[in-house]
N, CA, C and O atoms as a DFTB+ gen file, in Angstrom:
672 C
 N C O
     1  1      60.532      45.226      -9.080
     2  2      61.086      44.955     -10.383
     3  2      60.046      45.197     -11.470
     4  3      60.378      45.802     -12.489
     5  1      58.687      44.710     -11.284
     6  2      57.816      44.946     -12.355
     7  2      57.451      46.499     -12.145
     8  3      56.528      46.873     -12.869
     9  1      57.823      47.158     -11.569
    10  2      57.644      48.476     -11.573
    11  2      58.592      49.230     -12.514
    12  3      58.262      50.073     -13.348
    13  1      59.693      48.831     -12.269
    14  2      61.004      49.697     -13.242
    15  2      60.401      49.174     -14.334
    16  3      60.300      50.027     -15.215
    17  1      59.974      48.153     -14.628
    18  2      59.724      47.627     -16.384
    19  2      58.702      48.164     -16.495
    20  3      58.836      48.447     -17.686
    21  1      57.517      48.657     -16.178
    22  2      56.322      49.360     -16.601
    23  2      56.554      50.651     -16.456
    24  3      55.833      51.427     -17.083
    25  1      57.792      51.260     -15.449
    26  2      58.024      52.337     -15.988
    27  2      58.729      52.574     -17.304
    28  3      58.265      53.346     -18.143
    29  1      59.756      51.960     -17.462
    30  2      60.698      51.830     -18.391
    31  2      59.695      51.936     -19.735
    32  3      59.724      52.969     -20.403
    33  1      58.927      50.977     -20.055
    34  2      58.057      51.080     -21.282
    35  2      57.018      52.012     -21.879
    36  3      56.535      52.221     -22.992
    37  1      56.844      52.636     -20.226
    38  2      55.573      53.953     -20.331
    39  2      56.432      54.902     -20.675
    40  3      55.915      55.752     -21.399
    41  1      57.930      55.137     -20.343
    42  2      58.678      56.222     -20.679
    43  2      59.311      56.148     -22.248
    44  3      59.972      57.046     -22.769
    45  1      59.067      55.282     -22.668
    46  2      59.656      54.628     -24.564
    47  2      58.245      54.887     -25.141
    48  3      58.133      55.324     -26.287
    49  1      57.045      54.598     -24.284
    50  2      56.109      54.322     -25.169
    51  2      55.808      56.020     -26.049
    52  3      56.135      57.123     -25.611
    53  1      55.137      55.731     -27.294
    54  2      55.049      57.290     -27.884
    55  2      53.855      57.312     -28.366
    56  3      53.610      56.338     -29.078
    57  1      52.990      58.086     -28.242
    58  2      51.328      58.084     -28.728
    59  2      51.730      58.994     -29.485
    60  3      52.662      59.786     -29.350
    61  1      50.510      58.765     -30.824
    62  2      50.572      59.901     -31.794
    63  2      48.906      60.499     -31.974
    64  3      48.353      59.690     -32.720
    65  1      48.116      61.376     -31.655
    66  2      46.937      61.553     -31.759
    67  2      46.519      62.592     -33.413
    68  3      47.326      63.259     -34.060
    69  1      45.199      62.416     -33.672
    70  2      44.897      63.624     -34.682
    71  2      43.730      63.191     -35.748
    72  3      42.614      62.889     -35.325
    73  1      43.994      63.174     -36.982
    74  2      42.641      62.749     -37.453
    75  2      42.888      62.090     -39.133
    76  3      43.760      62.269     -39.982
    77  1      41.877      61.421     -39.082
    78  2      41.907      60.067     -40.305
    79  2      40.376      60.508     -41.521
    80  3      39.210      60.724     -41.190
    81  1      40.912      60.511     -42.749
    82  2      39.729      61.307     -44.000
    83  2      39.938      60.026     -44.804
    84  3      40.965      59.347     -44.835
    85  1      38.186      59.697     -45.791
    86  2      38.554      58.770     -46.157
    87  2      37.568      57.767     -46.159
    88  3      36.403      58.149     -46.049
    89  1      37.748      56.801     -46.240
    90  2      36.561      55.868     -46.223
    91  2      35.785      55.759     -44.493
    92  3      34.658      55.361     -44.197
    93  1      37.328      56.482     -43.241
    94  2      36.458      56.656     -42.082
    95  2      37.140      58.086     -41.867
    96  3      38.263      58.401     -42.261
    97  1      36.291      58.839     -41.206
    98  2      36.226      60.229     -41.135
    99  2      36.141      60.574     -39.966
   100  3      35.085      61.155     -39.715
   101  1      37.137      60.400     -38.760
   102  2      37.055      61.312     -37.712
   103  2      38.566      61.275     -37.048
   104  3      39.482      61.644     -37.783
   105  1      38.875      60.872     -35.763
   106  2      39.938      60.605     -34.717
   107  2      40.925      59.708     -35.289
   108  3      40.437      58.852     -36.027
   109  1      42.051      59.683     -35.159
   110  2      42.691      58.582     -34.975
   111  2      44.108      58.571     -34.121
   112  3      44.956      59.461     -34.184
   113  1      44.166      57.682     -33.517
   114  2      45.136      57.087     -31.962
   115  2      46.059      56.317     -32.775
   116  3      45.651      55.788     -33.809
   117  1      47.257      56.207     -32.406
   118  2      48.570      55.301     -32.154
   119  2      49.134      55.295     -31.045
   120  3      49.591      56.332     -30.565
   121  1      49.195      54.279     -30.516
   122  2      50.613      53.801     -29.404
   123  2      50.879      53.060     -29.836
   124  3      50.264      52.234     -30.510
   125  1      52.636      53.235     -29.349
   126  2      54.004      52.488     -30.016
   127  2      54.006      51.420     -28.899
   128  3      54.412      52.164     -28.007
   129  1      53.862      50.306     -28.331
   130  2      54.059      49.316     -28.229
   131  2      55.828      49.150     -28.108
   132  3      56.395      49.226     -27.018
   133  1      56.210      49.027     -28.782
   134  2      57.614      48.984     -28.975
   135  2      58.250      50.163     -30.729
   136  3      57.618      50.899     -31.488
   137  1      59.631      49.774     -30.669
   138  2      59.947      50.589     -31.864
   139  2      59.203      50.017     -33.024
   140  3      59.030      50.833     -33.929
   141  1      58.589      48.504     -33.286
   142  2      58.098      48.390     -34.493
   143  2      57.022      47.597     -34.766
   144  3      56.627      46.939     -35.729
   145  1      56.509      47.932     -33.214
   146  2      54.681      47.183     -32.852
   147  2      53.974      48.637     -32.294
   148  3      54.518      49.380     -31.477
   149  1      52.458      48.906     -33.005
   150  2      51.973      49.385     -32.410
   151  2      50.383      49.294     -32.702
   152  3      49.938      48.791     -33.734
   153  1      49.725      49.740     -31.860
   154  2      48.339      49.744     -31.852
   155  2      46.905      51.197     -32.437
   156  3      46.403      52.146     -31.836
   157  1      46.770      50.756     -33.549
   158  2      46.084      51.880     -34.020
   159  2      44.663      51.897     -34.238
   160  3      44.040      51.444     -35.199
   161  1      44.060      52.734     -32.773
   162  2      42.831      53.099     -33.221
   163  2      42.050      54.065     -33.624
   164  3      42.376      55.219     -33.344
   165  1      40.754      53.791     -34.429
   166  2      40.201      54.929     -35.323
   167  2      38.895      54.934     -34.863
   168  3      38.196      54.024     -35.309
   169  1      38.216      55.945     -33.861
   170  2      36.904      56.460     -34.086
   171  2      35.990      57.360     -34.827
   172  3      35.697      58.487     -34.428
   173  1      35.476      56.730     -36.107
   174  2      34.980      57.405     -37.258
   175  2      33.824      57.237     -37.607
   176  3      33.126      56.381     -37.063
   177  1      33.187      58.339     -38.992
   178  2      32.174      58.240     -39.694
   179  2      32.753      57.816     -41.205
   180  3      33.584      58.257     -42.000
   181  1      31.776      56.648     -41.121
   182  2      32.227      56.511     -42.912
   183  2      30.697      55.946     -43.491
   184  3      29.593      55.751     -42.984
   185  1      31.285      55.809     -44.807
   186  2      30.349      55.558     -45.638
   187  2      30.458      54.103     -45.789
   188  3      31.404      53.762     -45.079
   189  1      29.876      52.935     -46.456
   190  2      30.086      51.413     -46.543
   191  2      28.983      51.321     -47.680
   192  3      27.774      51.554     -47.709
   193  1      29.708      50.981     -48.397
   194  2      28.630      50.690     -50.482
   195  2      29.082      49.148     -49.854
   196  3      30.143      48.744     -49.378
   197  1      27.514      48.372     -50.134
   198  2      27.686      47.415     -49.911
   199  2      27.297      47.373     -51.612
   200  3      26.481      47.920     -52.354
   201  1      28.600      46.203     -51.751
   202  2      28.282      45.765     -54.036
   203  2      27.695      44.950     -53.987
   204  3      27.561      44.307     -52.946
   205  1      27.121      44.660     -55.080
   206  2      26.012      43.779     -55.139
   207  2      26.856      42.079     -55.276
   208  3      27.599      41.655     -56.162
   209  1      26.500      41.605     -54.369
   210  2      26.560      39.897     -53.880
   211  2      26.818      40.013     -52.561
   212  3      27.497      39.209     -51.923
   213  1      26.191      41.193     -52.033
   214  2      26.215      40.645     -50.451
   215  2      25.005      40.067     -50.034
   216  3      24.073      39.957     -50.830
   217  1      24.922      39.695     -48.901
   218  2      23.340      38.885     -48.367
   219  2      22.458      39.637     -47.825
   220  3      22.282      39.345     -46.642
   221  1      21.804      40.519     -48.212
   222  2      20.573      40.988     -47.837
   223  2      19.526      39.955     -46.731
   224  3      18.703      39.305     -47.377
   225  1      19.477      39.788     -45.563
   226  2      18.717      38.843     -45.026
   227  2      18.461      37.457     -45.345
   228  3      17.393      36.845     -45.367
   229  1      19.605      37.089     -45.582
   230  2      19.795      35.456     -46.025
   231  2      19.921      35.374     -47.582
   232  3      20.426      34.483     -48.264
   233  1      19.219      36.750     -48.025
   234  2      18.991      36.287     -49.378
   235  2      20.214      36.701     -50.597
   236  3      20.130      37.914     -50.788
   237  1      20.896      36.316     -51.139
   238  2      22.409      36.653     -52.157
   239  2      21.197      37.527     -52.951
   240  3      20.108      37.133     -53.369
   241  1      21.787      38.806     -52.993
   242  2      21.253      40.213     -53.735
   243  2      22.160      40.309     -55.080
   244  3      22.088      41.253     -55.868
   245  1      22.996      39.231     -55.221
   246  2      23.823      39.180     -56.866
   247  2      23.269      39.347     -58.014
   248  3      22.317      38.612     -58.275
   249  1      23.631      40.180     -58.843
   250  2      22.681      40.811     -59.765
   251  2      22.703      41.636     -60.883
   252  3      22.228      41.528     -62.014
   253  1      23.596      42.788     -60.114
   254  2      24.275      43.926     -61.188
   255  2      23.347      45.332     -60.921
   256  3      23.512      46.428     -61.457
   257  1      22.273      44.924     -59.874
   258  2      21.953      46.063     -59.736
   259  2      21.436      47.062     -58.715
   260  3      21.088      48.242     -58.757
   261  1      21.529      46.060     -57.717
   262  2      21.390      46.931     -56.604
   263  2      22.964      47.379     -55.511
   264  3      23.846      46.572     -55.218
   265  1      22.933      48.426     -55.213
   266  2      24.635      49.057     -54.504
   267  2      23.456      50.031     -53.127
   268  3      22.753      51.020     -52.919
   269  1      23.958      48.887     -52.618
   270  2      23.293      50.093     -51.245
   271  2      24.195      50.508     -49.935
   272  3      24.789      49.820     -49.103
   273  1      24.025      52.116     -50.130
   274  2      24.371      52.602     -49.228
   275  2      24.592      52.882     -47.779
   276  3      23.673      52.304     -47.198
   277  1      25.180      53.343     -47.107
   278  2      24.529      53.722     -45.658
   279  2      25.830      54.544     -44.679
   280  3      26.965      54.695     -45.133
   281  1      25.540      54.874     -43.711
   282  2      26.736      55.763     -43.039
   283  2      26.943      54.787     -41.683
   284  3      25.888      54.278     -41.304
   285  1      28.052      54.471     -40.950
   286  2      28.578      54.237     -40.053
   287  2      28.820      54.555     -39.360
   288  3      28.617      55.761     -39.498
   289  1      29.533      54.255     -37.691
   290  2      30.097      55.057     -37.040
   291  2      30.557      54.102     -36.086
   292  3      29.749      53.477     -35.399
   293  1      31.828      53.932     -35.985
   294  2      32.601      52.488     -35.517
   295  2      33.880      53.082     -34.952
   296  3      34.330      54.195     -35.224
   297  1      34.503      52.001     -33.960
   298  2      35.367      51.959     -33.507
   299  2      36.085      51.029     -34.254
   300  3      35.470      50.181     -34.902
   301  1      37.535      51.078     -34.251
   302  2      38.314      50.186     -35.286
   303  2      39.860      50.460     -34.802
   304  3      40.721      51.318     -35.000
   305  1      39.757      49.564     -34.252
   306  2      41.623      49.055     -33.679
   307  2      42.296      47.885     -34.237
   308  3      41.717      46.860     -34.596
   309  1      43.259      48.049     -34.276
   310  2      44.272      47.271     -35.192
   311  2      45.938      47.177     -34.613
   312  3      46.710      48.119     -34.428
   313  1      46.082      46.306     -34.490
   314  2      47.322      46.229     -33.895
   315  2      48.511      45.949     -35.658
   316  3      48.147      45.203     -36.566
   317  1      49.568      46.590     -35.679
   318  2      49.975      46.248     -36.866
   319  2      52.064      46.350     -36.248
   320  3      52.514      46.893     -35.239
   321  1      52.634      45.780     -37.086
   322  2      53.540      45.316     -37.375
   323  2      54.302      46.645     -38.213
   324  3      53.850      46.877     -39.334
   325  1      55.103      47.263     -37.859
   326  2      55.809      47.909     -38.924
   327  2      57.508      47.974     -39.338
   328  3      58.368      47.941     -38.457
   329  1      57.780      48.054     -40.526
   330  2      59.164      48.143     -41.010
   331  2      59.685      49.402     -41.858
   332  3      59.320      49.962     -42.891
   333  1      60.788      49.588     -40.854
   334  2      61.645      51.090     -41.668
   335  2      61.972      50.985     -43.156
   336  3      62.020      49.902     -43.740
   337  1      62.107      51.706     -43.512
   338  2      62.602      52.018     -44.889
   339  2      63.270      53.477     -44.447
   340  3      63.255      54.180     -43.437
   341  1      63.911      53.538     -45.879
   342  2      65.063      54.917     -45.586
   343  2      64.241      55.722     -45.550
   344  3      63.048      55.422     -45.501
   345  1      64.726      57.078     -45.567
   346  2      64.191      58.492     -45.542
   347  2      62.498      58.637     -45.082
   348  3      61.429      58.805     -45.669
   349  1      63.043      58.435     -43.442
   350  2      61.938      58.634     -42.211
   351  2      60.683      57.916     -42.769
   352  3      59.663      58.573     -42.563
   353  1      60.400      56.283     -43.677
   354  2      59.422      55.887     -44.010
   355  2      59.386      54.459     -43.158
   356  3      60.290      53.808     -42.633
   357  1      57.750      54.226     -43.263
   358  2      57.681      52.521     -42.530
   359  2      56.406      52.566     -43.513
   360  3      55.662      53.400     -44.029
   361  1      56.658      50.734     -43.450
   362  2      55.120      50.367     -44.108
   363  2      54.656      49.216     -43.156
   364  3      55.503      48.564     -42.545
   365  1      53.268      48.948     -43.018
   366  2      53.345      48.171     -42.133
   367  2      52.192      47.269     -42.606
   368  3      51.570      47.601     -43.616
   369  1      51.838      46.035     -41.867
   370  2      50.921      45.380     -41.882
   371  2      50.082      44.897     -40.505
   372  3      50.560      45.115     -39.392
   373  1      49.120      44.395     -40.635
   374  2      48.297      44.126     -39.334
   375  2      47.341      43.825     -39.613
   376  3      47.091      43.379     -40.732
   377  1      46.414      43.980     -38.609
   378  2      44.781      43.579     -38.667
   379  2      43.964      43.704     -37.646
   380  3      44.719      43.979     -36.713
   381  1      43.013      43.677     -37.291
   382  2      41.683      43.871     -36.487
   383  2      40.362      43.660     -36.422
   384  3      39.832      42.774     -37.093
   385  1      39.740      44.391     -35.670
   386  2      38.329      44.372     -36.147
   387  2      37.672      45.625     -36.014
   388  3      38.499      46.537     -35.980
   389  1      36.516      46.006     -35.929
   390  2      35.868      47.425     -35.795
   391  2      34.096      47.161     -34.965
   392  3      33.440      46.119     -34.978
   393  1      33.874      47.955     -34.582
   394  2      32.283      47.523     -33.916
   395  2      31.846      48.938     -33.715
   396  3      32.524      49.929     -33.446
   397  1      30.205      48.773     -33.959
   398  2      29.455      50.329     -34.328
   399  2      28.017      49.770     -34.688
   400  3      27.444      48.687     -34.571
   401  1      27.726      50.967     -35.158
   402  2      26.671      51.483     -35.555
   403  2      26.265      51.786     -37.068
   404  3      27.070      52.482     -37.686
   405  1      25.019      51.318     -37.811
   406  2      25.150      52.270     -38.937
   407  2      23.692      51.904     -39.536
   408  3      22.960      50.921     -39.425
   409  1      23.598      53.192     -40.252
   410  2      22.270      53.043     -40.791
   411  2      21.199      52.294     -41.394
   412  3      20.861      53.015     -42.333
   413  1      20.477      51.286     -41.406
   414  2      20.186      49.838     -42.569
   415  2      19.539      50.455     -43.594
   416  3      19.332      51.644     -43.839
   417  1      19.236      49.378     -44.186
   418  2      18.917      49.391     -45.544
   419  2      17.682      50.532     -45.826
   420  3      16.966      51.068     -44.980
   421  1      17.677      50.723     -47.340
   422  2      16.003      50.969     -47.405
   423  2      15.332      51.953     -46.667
   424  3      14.124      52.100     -46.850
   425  1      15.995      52.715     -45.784
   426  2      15.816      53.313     -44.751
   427  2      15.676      52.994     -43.769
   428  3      15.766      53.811     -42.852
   429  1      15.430      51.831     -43.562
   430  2      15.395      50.862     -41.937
   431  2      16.156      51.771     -40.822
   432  3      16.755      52.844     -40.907
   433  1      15.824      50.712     -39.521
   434  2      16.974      51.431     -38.682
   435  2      18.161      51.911     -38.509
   436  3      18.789      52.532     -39.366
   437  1      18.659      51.573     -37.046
   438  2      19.702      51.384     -36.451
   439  2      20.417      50.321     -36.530
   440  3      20.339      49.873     -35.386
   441  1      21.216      49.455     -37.265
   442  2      22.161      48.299     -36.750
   443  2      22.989      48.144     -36.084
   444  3      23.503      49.249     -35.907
   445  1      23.641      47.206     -35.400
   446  2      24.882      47.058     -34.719
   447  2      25.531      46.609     -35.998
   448  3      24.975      46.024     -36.927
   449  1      27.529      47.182     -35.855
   450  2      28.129      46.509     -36.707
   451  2      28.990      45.585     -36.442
   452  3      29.009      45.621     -35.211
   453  1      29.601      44.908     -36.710
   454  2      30.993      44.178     -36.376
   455  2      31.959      43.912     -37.948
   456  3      31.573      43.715     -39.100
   457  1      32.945      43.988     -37.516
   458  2      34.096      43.887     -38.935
   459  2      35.031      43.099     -38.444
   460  3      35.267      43.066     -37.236
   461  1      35.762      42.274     -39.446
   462  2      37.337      41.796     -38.550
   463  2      38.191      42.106     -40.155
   464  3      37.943      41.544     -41.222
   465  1      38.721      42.646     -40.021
   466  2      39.807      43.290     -40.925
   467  2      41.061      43.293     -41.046
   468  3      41.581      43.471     -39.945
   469  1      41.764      43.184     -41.828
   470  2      43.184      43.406     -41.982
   471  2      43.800      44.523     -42.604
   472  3      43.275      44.895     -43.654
   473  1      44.792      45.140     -42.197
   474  2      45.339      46.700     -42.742
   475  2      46.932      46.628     -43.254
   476  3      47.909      46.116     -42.706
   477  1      46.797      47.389     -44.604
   478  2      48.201      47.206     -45.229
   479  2      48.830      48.959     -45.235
   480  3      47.949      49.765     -45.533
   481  1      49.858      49.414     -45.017
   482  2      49.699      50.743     -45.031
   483  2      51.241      51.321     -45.007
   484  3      52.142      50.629     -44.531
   485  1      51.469      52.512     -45.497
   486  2      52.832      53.470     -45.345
   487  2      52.808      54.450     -44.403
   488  3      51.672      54.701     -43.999
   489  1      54.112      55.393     -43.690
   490  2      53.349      55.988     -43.099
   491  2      55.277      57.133     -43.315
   492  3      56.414      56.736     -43.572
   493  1      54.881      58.131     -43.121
   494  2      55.887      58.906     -43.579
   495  2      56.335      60.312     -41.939
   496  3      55.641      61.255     -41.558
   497  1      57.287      59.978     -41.564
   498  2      57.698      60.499     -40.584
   499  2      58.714      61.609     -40.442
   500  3      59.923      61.389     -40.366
   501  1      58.046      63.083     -40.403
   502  2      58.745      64.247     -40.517
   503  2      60.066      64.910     -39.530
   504  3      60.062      65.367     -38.387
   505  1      61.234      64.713     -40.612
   506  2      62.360      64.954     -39.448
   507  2      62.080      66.386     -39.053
   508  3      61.711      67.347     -39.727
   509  1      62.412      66.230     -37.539
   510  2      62.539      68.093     -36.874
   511  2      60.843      68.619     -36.373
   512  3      60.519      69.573     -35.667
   513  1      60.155      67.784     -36.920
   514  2      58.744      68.117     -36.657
   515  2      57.961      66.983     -36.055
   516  3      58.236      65.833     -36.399
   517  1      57.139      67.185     -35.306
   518  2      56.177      66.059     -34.828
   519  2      55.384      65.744     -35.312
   520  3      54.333      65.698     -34.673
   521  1      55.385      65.342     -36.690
   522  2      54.132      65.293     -37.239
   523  2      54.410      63.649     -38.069
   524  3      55.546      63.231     -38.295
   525  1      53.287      62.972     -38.393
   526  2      53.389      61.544     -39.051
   527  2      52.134      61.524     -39.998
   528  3      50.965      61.693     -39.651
   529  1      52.641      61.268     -41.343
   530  2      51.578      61.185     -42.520
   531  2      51.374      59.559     -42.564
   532  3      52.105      58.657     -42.154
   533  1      49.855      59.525     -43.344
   534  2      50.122      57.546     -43.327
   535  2      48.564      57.241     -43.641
   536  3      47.544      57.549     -43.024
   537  1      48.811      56.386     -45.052
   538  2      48.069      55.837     -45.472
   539  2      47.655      54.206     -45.683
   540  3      48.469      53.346     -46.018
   541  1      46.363      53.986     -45.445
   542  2      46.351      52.631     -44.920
   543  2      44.843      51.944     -45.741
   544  3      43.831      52.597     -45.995
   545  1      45.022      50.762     -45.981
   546  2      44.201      49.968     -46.490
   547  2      43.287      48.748     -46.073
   548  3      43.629      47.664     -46.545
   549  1      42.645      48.759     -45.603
   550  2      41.641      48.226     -45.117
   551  2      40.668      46.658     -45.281
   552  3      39.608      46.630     -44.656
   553  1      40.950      45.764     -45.878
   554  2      39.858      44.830     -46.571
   555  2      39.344      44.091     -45.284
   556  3      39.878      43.471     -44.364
   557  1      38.328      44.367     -45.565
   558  2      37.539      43.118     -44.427
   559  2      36.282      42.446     -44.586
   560  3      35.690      42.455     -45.665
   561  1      35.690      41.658     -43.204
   562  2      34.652      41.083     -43.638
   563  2      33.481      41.760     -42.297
   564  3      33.811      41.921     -41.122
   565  1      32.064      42.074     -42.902
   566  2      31.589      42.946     -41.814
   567  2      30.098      41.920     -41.915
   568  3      29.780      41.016     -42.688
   569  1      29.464      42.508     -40.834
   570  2      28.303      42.019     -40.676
   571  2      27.450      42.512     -39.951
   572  3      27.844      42.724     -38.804
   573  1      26.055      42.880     -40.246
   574  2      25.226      43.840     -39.394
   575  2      24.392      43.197     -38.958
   576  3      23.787      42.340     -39.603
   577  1      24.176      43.500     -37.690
   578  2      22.789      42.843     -36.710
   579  2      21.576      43.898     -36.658
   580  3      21.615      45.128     -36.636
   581  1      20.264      42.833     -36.643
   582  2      18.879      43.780     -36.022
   583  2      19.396      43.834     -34.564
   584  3      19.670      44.857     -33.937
   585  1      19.499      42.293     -34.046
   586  2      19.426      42.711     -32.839
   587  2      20.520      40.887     -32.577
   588  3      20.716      40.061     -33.468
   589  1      20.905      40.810     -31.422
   590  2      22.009      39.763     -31.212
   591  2      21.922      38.452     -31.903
   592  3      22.893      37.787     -32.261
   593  1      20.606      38.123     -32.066
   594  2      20.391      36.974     -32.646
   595  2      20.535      36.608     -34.196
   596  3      21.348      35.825     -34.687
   597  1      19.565      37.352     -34.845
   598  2      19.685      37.528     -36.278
   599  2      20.394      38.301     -37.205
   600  3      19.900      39.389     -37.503
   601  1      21.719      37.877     -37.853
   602  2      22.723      38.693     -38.812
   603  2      21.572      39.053     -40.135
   604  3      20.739      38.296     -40.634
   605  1      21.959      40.837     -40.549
   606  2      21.080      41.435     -41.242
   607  2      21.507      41.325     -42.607
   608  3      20.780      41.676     -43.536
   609  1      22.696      40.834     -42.770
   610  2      23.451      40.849     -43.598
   611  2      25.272      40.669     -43.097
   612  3      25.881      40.750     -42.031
   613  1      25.597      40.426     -44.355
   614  2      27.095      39.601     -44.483
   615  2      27.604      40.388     -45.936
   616  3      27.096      40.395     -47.057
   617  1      28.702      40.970     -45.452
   618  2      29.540      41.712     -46.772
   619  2      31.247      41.781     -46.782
   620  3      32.003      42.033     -45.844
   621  1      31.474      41.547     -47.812
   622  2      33.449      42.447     -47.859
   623  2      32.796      44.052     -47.922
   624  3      31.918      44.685     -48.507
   625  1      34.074      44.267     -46.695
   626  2      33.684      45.577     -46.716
   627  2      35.525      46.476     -46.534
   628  3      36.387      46.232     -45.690
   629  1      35.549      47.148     -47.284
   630  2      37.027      47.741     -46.706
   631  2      36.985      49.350     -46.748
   632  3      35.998      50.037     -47.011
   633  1      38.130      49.742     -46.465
   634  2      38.569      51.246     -46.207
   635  2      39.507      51.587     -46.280
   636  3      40.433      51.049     -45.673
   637  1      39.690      52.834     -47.213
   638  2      40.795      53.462     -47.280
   639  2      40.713      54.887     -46.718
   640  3      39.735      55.621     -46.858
   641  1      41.926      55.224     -46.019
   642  2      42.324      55.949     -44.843
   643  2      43.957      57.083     -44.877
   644  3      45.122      56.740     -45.076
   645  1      43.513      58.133     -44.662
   646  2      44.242      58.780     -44.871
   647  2      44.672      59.749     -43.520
   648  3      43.912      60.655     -43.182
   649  1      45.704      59.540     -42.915
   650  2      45.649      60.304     -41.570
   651  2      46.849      60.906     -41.492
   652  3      47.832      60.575     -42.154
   653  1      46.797      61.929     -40.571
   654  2      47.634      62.837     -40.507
   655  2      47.411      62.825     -38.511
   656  3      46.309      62.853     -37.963
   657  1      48.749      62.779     -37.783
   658  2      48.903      62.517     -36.504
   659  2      49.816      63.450     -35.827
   660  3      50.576      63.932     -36.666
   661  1      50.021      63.853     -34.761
   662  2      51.079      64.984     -34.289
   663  2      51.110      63.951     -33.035
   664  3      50.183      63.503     -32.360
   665  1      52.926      63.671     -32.949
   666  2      53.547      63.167     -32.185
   667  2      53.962      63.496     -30.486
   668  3      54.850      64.253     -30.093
   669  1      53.025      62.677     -29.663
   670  2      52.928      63.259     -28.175
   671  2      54.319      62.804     -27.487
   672  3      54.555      63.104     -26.316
């Protein structure tokens, strides 16, 4: 019996693969879960402006004048919730987290990252063609490590995302 049902769901289920521009810049995955749950992940390069009142090593950098940069490279899955609208549209909501890599400060190293995020987003679905447009919004809260013990910093950090997917 649990066989017909894991077949049954692997044969409904629908992956959409292809790629995401934007605040993250590489891959991005969907599986449908069901008709209006699914799971979306993004392996990317992005950029992250940390604004000034984040914590630089304990210390609040609030000020007006320092915006520091750096590049990323994270994994970021999100399970989200979506609802139809007419003419082949859904918008959806959800949330997650993300974990990576990215450049520190000042020129410093390597960090580990971690994010837990929430995603608000549309996504536009082409009749006759396999293809799915969909834009998505990002706010979260991130935090970079030297190394497991000591957080390097603490920031809002979000992303906006623009992907384009061809329906498997």
């Amino acid at each position: 019996m649990a066989v017909v049902a894991l077949m049954s769901v692997s044969m409904m289920a629908q992956h959409e693969i292809g790629g995401i521009v934007g605040g993250l810049n590489g891959v991005s995955y969907k599986y449908w879960m069901s008709d209006n749950l699914a799971i979306q992940a993004d392996l990317a390069v992005g950029l992250t402006a940390a604004p000034t009142g984040c914590y630089y090593k304990g210390t609040d950098i609030w000020g007006g004048t320092a915006q520091l940069n750096h590049f990323d490279f994270m994994l970021n899955p999100n399970l989200a919730y979506h609802f139809d609208l007419p003419a082949n549209f859904k918008v959806y909501v959800g949330g997650g987290c993300g974990i990576g890599l990215m450049g520190g400060f000042n020129g410093g190293g390597v960090l580990g990252k971690f994010i837990a995020n929430g995603m608000v987003g549309a996504a536009y679905h082409f009749s006759g063609a396999p293809i799915v447009m969909a834009l998505d919004f990002r706010p979260g809260y991130g935090l970079g490590f030297e190394d497991a013990s000591y957080p390097h910093y603490s920031m809002f950090d979000w992303k906006l995302g623009f992907a384009v997917r061809y329906v498997l």
